[in-house]
C-alpha positions, 0 to 999 in steps of 0.5 A: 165141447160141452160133454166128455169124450166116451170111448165105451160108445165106441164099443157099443157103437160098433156092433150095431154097426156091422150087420150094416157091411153087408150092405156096404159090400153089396154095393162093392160086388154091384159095382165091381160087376157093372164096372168091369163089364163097362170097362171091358168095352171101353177098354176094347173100344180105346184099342180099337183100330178105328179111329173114332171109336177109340176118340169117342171111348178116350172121351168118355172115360176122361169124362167119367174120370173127371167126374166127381163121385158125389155129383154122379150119385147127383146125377144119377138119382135125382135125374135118370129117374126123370129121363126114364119116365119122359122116354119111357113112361116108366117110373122108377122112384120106387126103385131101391136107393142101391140101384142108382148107388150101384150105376152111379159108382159103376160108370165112374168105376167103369173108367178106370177099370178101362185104364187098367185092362188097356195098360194091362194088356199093352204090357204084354209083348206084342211077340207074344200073340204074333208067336201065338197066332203062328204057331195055330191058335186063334185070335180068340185062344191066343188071347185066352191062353197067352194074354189074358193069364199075364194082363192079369197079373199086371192087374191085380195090383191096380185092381186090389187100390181101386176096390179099395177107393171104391169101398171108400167112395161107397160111404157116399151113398148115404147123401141119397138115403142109403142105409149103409155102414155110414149110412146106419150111423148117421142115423144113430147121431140123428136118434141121438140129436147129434150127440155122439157123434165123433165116437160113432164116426171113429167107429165107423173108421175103425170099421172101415179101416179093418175092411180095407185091410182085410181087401188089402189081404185078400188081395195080396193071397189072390196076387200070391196064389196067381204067380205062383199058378202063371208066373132128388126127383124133378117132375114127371111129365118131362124133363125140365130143362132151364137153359137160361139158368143153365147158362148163368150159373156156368158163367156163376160157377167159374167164379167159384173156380179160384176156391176149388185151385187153392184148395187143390194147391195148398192141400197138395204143396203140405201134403206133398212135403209131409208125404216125401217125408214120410217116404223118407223115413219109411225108405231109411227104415228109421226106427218107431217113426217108419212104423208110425208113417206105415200106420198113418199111411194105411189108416188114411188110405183105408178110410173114405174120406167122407169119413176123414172130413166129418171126424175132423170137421166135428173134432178139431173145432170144438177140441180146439174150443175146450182148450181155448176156453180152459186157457181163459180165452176169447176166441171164437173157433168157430168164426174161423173161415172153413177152408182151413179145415179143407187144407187140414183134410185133403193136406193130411189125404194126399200126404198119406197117398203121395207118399206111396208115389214118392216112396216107389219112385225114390226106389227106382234110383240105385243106391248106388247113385246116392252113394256116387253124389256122397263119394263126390263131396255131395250132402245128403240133401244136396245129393237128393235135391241134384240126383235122386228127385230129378230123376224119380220125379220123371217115374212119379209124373204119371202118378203126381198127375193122378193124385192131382185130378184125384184131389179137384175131384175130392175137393167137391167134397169141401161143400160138406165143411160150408166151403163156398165151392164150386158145388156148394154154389152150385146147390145153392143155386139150383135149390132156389128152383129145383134146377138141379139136373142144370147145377150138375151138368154145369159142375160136370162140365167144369170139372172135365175142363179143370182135369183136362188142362191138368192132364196136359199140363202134366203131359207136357211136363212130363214130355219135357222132363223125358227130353231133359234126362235124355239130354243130361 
């Protein structure tokens, strides 16, 4: 790094900034509104009694939960602007870059708005509406009154983290053009001819993360009050659909598979050891470190880790640079292969949010049973390894399995530090014929099968893992 390091820009930095949240929230109501309402329906169709209704709603929601955020802004920008002239003869390329944010993140939002009202609603008893409907309330008032006032509360939680990963995921909007928070700040670097950059990018970290402590809060007052009341455009003409080259990148891609599951795998062994780690100490309440694991914790959740790849992809090269070259060495940093920085930035992301996971499911286990393990001759690590993690990995297996199709998904995103991915094969490709519309379904259709036998996988685990304890 040629230049010094100026904390002062990030100060200067930030208030030029701000006036570009409200843009960055408009994004998050637009998408919250288109969301929910998708959601609702699917939620209704996955509950329905008629059977192919609620296979093809489970389909489109694996589908959209499968789908990675940057390859639906893809999608949704470069080609329903084509789709909708061929059908329609209308042109919207002139339609604002927010619109096309705003569909893209709410289908994807859609998903797991439906998960969340469809476990919302299951854990209500079912006695409560059959009491309802007797005692001479409708079906609709039953649900008004009785339902909705206690799914809701089930909800909150679930909702206030998906605001919170959608605030996050709307920093990507600024790939398409949207001048943004993340968006006005990579315009600040490009005015500036890229110097700057790592103060302005933790400025908009720091942003970020206030943003998300202030949900964080709002949520947690809206949770309170609640229990305390109930308890790239192609061309015009036509849609110009290669299937030729449809197929041969498919076949291409699956070579680009192996990249994506080794990042997934390493990101998550290292992020799940520092993350059980972290969920230790803050369990034990071990003194300054749990403060310093809460800390980290809630400054990774709350920024977009967009945000994280480009700090971190910009810092530690040339940070590690300086330091070779004050010690006399030779060696040339930036020759090391990018995938390192992949396993650094996912490693250091999932470690924050599996920590959360071991931290809820270590403390479904009574203290009593760790107690029984010391009182028979047990150690501490013996104790845990033999009583306590079997056990509460059947409460995490759920949440691991989330984690897991939540870290293929971001994966997508290693494009960004020239790792030879399964998008970035992908880009290259299509940018040799404009053949994007072929490259993204290609990747669409990828991600669904990787995500879908992991979900089975982690089914069957957790199947067998039921049988066992039952067992034991």
């Amino acid at each position: 790094m040629d230049r010094p390091f100026y904390p002062a820009k990030i100060l200067e930095t930030i208030p030029v900034l701000l006036p570009f949240i409200l843009v960055t929230f408009e994004i998050l109501l637009g998408t919250v509104v288109v969301g929910l309402v998708l959601g609702f329906f699917l939620a209704k169709g996955e509950l329905s009694k008629k059977l192919w209704i609620s296979k093809i709603c489970r389909f489109v929601v694996n589908a959209f939960r499968c789908t990675p955020t940057i390859v639906m802004l893809f999608v949704v920008f470069y080609g329903l602007p084509n789709l909708i002239f061929t059908l329609f003869k209308v042109d919207i390329n002139g339609w604002p870059k927010a619109v096309f944010v705003v569909s893209a993140l709410g289908v994807l939002f859609s998903s797991s708005a439906a998960e969340i009202m469809r476990s919302s609603y299951l854990s209500v008893p079912k006695g409560q509406e059959e009491a309802a409907l007797t005692s001479g309330l409708t079906p609709a008032q039953a649900f008004v009154r009785i339902i909705l006032p206690q799914a809701f509360l089930v909800s909150l939680p679930n909702f206030g983290n998906s605001f919170i990963v959608l605030l996050k995921e709307g920093a990507l909007a600024y790939t398409i053009g949207l001048v943004d928070l993340m968006g006005k700040g990579n315009l600040i670097i490009s005015t500036n001819f890229g110097n700057y950059a790592i103060e302005i990018y933790i400025a908009q970290a720091i942003i970020y993360w206030i943003l998300t402590i202030l949900l964080e809060n709002i949520f947690k007052i809206i949770e309170k009050k609640s229990f305390k009341r109930a308890e790239v455009r192609l061309k015009k003409e036509k849609i110009m659909f290669d299937l030729n080259f449809f197929a041969r990148t498919f076949l291409l891609l699956w070579k680009a598979v192996p990249v994506t599951l080794e990042i997934t795998a390493v990101s998550l062994l290292f992020g799940s050891v520092l993350g059980f780690l972290i969920s230790l100490a803050r369990i034990h309440k071990i003194k300054i470190i749990s403060q310093i694991c809460a800390v980290y914790v809630s400054f990774i959740r709350g920024t977009p880790i967009v945000l994280q790849i480009l700090v971190i992809y910009s810092l530690v090269p040339s940070f590690l640079n300086s330091l070779f070259k004050a010690a006399g060495s030779s060696f040339d940093i930036f020759s090391l292969n990018p995938i390192y920085y992949a396993f650094i930035v996912f490693s250091l992301n999932n470690a924050a949010s599996l920590s959360e996971v071991f931290r809820s499911a270590l403390q479904t286990i009574s203290r009593g049973q760790l107690e029984a393990g010391f009182t028979s001759g047990l150690t501490y690590w013996q104790t845990y390894r033999r009583i306590i993690i079997p056990q509460a990995l059947k409460v995490a297996l759920p949440n691991l399995c989330n984690a897991t199709v939540n870290q293929i998904k971001n994966s997508s995103l290693a494009f960004m530090m020239t790792v030879k991915d399964i998008t970035a094969v992908a880009k290259i490709e299509a940018s040799y014929g404009y053949n994007y519309i072929e490259s993204y379904l290609d990747i669409f259709i990828i991600y669904i099968v990787i995500c879908s036998v992991v979900q089975k996988i982690f089914a069957i685990w957790e199947k067998k893992s039921s049988r066992f304890l039952a067992a034991a």
